[in-house]
N, C-alpha and C positions, 0 to 999 in steps of 0.2 A: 504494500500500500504506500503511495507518494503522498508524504505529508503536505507537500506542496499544493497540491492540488484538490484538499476537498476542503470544509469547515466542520469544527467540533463546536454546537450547539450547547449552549449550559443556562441549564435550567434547575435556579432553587426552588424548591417544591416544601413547602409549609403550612399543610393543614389547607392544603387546596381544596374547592368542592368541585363537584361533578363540570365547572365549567371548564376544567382544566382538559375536557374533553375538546372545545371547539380550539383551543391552543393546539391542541394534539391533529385533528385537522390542515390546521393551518399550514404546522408543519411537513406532515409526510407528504401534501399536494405542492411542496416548493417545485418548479422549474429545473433548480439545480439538483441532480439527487445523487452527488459525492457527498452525502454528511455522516456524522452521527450526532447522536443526540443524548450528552451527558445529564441526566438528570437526578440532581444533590438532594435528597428526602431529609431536611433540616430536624430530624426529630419528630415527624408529626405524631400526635398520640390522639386525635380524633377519630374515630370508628369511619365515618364514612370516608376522609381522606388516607386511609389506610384501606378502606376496598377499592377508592380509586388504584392506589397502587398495587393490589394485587392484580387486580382486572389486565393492569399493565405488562406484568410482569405475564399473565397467560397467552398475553399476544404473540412472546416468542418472536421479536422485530431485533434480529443481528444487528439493526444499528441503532438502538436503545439500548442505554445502560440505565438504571439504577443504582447510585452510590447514598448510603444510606450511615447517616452520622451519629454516632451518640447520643448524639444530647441535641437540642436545639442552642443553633450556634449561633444564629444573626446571617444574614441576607449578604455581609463581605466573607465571612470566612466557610460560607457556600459556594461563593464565586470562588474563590481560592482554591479549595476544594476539587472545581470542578474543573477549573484550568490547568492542574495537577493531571488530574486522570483524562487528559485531551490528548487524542493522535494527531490530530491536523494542526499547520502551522496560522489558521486562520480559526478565532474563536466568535462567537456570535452569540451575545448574551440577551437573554428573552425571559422572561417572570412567566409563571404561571397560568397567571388568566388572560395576557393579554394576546393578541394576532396582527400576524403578518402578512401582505400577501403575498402569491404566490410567486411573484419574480423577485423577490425582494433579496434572499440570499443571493439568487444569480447576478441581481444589476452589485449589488453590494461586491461582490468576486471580481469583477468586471475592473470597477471604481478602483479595486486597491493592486489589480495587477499593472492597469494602466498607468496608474499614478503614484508612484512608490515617494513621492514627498507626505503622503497622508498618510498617517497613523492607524487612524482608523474612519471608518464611514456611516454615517447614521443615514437619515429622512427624516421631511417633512411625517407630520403626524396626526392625528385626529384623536380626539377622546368623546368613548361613548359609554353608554349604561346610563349612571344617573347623573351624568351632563355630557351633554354633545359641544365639539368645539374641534374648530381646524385650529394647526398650530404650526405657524413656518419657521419661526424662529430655531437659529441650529449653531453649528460649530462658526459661521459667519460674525457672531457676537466679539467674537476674540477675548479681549479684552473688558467687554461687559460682564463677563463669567466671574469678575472678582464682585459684583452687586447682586446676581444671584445664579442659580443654577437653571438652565436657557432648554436644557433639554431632560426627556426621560434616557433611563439606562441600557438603550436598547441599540445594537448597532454590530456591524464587523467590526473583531479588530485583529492587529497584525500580533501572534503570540507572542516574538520575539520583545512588546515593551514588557511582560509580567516575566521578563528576569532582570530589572531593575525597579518596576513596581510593581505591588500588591493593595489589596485592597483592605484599607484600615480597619481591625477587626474591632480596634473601639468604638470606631464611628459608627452610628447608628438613627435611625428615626427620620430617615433623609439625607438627612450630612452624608453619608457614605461617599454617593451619586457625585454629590459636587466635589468635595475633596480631594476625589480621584480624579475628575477634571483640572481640577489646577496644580493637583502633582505633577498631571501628564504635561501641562504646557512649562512649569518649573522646569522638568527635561527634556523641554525643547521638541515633545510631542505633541500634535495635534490632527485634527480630522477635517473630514467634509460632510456635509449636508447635502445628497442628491434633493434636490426640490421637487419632489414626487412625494405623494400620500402613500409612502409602502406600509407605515407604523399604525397602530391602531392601540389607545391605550384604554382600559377600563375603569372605568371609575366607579366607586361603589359608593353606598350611601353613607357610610361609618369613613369615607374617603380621611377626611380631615382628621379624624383620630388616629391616623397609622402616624401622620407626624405631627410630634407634640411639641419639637420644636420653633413649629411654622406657628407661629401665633400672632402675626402683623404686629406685634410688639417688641418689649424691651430683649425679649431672652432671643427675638432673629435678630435685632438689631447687634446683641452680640456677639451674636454667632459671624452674622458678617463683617462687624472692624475686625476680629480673631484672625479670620482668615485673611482680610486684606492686609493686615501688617504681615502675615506669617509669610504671605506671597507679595508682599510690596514692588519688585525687584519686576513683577508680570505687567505693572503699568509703565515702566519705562520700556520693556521688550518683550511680546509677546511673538511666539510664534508664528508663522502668517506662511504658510506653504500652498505652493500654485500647484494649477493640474500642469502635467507632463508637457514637454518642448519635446514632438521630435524631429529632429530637422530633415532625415532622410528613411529610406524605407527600410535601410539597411540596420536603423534601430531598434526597431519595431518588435516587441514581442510578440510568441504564440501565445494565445487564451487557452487556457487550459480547462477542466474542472466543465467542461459542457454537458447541458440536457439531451435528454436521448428523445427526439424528434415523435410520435405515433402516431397513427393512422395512416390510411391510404390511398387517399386525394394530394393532388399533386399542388406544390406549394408557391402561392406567386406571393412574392416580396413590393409590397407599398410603399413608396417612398411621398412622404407631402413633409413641405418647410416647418408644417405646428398645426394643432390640432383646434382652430378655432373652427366656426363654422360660415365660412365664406362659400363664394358661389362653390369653388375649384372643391373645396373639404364636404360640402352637403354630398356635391355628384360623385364625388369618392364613397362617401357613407352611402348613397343609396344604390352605385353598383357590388359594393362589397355585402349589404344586406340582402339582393338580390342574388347574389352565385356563391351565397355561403355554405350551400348545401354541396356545390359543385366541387370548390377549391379549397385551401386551407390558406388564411391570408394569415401574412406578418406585415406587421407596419413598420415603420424606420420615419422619426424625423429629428430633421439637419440643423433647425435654428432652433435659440431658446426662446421660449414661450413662456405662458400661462397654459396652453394644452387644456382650455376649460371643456372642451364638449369630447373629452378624453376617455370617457364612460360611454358614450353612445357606438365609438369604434371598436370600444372593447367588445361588446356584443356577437361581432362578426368576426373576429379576428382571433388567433391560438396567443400574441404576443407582440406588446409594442415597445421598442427600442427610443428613448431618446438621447440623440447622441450627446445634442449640447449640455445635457444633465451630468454627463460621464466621464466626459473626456474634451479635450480639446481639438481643433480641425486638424490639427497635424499629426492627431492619432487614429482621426477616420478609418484608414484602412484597417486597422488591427480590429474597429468593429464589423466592420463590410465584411472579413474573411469570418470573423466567429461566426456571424448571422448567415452568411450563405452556404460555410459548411455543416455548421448546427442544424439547421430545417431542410437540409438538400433544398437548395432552393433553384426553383427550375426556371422562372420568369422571373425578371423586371421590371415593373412598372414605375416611372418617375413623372410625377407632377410637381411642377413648380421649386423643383431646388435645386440651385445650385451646385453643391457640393456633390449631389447622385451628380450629374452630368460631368464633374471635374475629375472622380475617377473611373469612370467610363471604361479610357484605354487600359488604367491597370488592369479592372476584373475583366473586359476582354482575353487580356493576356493571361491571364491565372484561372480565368473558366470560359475556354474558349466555345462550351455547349449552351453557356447562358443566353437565352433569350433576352432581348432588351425588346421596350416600347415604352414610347413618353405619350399625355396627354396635353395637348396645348388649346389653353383657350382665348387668349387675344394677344393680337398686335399691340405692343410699346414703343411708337415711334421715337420716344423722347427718353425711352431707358435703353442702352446696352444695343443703341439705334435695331430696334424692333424685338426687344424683353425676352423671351422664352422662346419662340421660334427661331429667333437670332442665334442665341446659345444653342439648340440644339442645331439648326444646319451645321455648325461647327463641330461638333460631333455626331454627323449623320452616319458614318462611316461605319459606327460602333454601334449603331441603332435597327433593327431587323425592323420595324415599322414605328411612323411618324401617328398618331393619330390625334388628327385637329378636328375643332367643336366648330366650323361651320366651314365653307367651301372660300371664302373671302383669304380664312388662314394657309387653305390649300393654295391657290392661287399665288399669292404671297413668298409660299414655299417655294413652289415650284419654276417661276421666275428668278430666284435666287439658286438654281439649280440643283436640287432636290428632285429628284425622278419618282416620275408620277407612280412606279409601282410601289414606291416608299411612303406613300402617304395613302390615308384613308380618312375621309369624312365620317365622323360620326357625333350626330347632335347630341347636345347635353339632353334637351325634351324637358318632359314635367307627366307627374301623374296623377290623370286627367282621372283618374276614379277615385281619387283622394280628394282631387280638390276640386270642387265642382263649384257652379255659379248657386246662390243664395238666392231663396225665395222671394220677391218683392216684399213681401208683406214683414218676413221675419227680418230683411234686410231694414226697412222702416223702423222697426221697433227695437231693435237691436244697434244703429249708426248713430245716435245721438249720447245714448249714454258711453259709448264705448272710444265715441272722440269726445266728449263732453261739451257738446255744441248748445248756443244759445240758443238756438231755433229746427225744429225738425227739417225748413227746409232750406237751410245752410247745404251747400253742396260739398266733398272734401275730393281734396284732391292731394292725393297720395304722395308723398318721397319715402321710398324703401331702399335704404341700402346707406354706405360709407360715406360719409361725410368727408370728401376727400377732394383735391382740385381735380379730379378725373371724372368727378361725377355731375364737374360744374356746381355745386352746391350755393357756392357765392353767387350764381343770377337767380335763386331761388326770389329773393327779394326785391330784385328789378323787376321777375314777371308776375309777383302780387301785387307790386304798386298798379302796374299798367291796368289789371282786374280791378282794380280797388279804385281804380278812377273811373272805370265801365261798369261802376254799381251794380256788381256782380257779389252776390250775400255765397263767401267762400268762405273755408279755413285748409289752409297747408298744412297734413298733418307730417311730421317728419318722424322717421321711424327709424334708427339708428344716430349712430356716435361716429365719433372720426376727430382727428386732428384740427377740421377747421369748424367744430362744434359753435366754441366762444365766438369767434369771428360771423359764423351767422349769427347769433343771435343779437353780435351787436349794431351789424348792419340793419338787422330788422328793426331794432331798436331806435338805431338814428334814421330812419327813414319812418317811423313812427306807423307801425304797421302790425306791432305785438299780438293786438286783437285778431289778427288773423294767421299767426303762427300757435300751432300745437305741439308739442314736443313729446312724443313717446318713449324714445330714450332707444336703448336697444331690447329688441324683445323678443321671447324665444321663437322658433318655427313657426309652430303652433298658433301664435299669438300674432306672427306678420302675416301667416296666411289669411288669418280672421278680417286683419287692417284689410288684406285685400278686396277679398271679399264683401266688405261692406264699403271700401271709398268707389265714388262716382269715379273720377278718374285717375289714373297711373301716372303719373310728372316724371321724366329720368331724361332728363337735357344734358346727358351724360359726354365728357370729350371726347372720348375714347370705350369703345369696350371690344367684346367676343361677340356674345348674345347675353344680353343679361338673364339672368335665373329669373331675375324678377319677371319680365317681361314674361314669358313660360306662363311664370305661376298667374301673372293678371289675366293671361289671354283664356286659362283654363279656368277662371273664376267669371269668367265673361266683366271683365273690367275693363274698358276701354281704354287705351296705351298712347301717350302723347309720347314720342322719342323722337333720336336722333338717329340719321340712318350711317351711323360709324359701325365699323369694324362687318358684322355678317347680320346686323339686324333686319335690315331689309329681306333677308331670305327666309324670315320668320314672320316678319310682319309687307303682307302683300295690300295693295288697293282695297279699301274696304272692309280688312280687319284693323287696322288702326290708323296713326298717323304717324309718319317719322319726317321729319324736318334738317334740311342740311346743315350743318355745322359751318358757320363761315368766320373767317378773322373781322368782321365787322360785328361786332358784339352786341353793338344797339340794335342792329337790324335782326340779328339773332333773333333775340329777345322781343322785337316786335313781331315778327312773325311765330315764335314757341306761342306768346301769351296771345295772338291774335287764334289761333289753335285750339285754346283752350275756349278765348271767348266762345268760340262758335259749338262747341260739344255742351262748354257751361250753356248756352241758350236752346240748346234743342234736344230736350230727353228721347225722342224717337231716335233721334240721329244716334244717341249713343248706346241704345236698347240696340239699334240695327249692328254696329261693328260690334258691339261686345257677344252676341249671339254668334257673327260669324266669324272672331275671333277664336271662339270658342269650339266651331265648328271644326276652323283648319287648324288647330292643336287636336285635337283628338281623334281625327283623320290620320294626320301626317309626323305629329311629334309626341307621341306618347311615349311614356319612360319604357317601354315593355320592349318598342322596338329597339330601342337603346342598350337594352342589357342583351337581346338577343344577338345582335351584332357584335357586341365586345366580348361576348362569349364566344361565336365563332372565330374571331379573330385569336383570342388568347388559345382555343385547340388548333388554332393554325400555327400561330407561333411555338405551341410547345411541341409538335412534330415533326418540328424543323429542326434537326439533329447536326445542319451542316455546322461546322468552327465560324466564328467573325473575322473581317477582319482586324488585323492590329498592325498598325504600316511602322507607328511607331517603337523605336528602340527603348529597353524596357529603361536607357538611363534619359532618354527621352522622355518618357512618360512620367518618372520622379518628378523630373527637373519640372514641367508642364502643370502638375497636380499641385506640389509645394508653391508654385508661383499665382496659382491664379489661387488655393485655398487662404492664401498669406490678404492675397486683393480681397476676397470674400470675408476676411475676419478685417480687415478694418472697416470695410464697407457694414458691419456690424456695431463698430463702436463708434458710428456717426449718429450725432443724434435726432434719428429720423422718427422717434420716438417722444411720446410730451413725457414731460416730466408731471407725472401725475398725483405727487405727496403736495408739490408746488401748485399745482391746478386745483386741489381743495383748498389749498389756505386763499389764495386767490378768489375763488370763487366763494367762501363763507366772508371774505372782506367787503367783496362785492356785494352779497346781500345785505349787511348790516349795513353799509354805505345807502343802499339804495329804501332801505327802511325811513332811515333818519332825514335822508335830504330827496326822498319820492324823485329820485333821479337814474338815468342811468349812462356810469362814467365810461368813457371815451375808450376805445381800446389803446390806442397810443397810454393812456396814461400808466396801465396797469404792465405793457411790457416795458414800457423803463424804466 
């Protein structure tokens, strides 16, 4: 047995009850399954947690121990104990009752092979029972660990620090936890925090009595000057170790310690940049819930995030990788090989990242049976001069098929010389038995409380989607003046967030127009489909796009569609299912002709019963999701019986050099701040409101950005 390569689990056990059962769970279903699992019986002399342990003990599981103490020793000289009786050179300590999920030892494996400056590795955390609460705070504290103890005692760590530290058999009642903390960073150890919810802690109702030194009083306040003198020496320098630098391939370690792959559907690999739910992440989510019976999917993503609708992919999917969580871009490949060797993974598919497309030629070269295919959904003339289509022609080479979301993107391609048997059309769609058009009646009765309109027949007029200058957001407020001077009784309801949030709404504001702006903020699926469904009309005077989703989803609600005919819209919206309008550099005439558009739907309810009908018609005709998945399903059994090698023209010291260079471009392109600063964006905005309470005013945007 290679000590190297598995983790010894240690677990104090003390008068546990039967829920020591769902820990037991938690355990055997880990991902990784090199462990064992030392478990320290501190003395229990309870009846029922003494049939927990026999019950245990008849299971007869070779990689369960029971070590069983004397006497009841205290919660450190368990751990000590149990690190004593560990074969692996990685220990992973876990209580009782609480749970982990099921990748959590693996990502945790992952984290400390890649990054040998961390000590040890915890997570993000959650506590439930008799309180529930998320909990990000982690090893990032640093130096705030000397004010109090920032985490629970749950995490990998490397065995090699417990032969210079152990855990204080005096301390007790809590203390234990933290003290061992800032012994570790005294010796110049410390950890990391993956920012994933793998932790799961329990809290019981008698919580507060396990520690009796926690009393918001004098005897913590002792506790902690005690320690901050004994560790004084941690405020002038504390620890502070980075994830891994590798600057070439030839540093790279092997993963070891891998899961053993099951079943018998064949495995396509997901690649998307974070797991929010934008147009690119929904049509991902609703092809992967569609052919999950078919394939076994793994997801992979490349940037850091929030990863909020991270649970909905979970559904369909064996396992999701985030890189940025683990490791750094320069150690990319070392995950690209664990993951592709781990799941025999047969396909490729990459949506919108980078970094998949930048080592491309390596895994070419290294699995030359891999299937590749990317999805591309619009032109970016003003990014990377033309965004994701650009990037990939550039690596067509290494791509077995192109497939773009409307014929506009084809074209495009193809001009740029891309061979038309390389590429395949296939529409994002919408599903037209999902969302269907609303009954007049229930639509009446249901649109006024749900935008909170003054009058039932206020007409709305929809914005759905990103607040962003692509979406044009800023003429939102030129083309309700222009209404709002044609005594036209509207409200714009806006239905998402984006970077230039504040900026509309201060324009709305100086142009004195409030009364007809509605702000729904961001809202789930569920809740924009509803917006659609009941607003009169769809607004998306957007610069640029593919096809928008949104669009899709109005035309199957029979809501009539005011756009722009950029990017392939026009090939969804025809003569008399809605209206699309040219984008021109004259702004004002823009803007006169979008809201002259609108006048004319706002004035005539026939007119816009007739195109939302026959909008509704050629969507569930021609763009229904069903053909959508039936097409990228035959393409993906086309692609994975295609057994021939790729090309790879490149030399493999060609290919380092090429990956290291542009992944070097893509990490600072990361720490540009294209990002709000959004702890800054509330203090701001709670200034803002008190300002505007006391002086019934509202101040200038200049003022507040200088």
């Amino acid at each position: 047995m290679n000590a190297e390569t598995g983790i010894s689990i240690v677990t104090p056990f003390y008068n546990q009850t039967e829920v020591f059962w769902e820990t037991y769970q938690a355990v055997v279903n880990q991902t990784f399954i090199n462990w064992e699992w030392v478990i320290v019986n501190d003395g229990s002399n309870q009846k029922a947690s003494l049939s927990v342990l026999k019950k245990l003990n008849t299971l007869s599981n070779k990689k369960i121990k029971v070590i069983t103490l004397p006497q009841n020793m205290g919660l450190p000289a368990a751990r000590n104990h149990g690190v004593k009786q560990s074969l692996f050179d990685f220990i992973f300590f876990l209580d009782s009752d609480d749970l982990i999920e099921p990748d959590y030892l693996e990502k945790a494996f992952i984290t400390l092979q890649i990054n040998p400056a961390f000590t040890f590795v915890n997570s993000w955390s959650t506590g439930f029972g008799a309180k529930n609460y998320l909990w990000q705070a982690g090893f990032d504290k640093k130096e705030k660990f000397l004010q109090q103890n920032w985490v629970a005692f749950a995490g990998l760590f490397r065995k090699s620090i417990f032969t210079r530290l152990q855990f204080n058999e005096v301390q007790k009642n809590g203390l234990e936890d933290w003290e061992f903390w800032l012994q570790a960073a005294a010796h110049n150890y410390w950890g990391y925090t993956i920012p994933e919810y793998l932790f799961h802690y329990r809290i019981h109702d008698n919580h507060q009595n396990k520690w009796a030194n926690w009393d918001n009083g004098i005897e913590q306040k002792r506790i902690t000057r005690r320690f901050q003198a004994k560790y004084r020496l941690l405020k002038k320098q504390f620890p502070n170790p980075q994830k891994q630098l590798y600057p070439s391939f030839a540093n790279l370690p092997s993963l070891s310690g891998m899961p053993a792959p099951t079943g018998s559907k064949k495995t396509v690999l997901i690649v998307l940049p974070w797991l929010e739910l934008g147009g690119v992440e929904r049509f991902t989510l609703h092809y992967m819930a569609a052919m999950a019976q078919v394939y076994d999917f793994i997801m992979v993503t490349t940037n850091a995030g929030a990863h909020s609708h991270e649970a909905e992919f979970k559904k369909y999917c064996k396992q999701i990788y985030h890189f940025a969580s683990i490791a750094d871009g320069t150690a990319y490949p070392i995950i690209w090989n664990y993951v592709i060797n781990t799941w025999s993974i047969h396909l490729l598919v990459i949506s919108h990242s980078q970094p998949a497309y930048y080592i491309l030629p390596y895994l070419k070269e290294t699995y030359p049976l891999l299937a590749v295919t990317d999805i591309l959904h619009l032109v970016e003339e003003n990014w990377k001069q033309g965004g994701y289509p650009k990037i990939a022609i550039d690596y067509s080479v290494y791509i077995n098929k192109h497939i773009v979301a409307n014929n506009q993107i084809y074209e495009w391609m193809a001009d740029r010389g891309v061979a038309s048997k390389k590429l395949q059309t296939i529409y994002i769609n919408v599903d037209t038995k999902n969302i269907q058009p609303v009954d007049e009646a229930v639509k009446f009765s249901k649109k006024k409380a749900f935008f909170k309109l003054q009058s039932d027949h206020q007409l709305v007029l929809l914005f759905s989607g990103r607040l962003t200058a692509q979406k044009n957001t800023l003429l939102l407020p030129d083309i309700a003046a222009i209404l709002a001077k044609k005594g036209i009784s509207f409200i714009m309801a806006i239905a998402g967030d984006g970077p230039e949030r504040e900026l509309l709404e201060e324009k709305v504001y100086q142009k004195k127009l409030h009364r007809y702006f509605s702000y729904l903020g961001p809202l789930s699926h569920t809740a924009n489909i509803e917006a659609i469904q009941l607003a009169d009309i769809l607004v998306l005077p957007s610069a640029w796009e593919g096809i928008a989703t949104v669009i899709y989803e109005a035309m199957a609600a029979a809501t009539p569609v005011v756009a722009t005919n950029v990017g392939g819209q026009q090939e969804l919206i025809e003569p008399g299912t809605g209206i699309v309008i040219p984008v021109t550099d004259d702004l004002s005439q823009f803007v006169e002709t979008f809201s002259g558009k609108l006048e004319t739907l706002a004035g005539d309810p026939v007119l816009r019963k007739r195109i939302g009908e026959a909008s509704r018609e050629r969507v569930e005709k021609y763009f229904d999701i069903s053909l959508t998945h039936s097409n990228l399903q035959i393409l993906f059994e086309q692609l994975l019986s295609q057994l021939e090698p790729g090309i790879a023209p490149l030399s493999q010291s060609d290919t380092i050099q090429n990956y290291y260079q542009n992944i070097s471009s893509w990490k600072q392109e990361q720490l540009l701040p294209s990002a709000p600063n959004w702890k800054q964006r509330r203090v701001i905005k709670i200034i803002k409101r008190v300002y505007k309470v006391f002086t019934r005013k509202r101040p200038l945007q200049y003022v507040w950005t200088k």
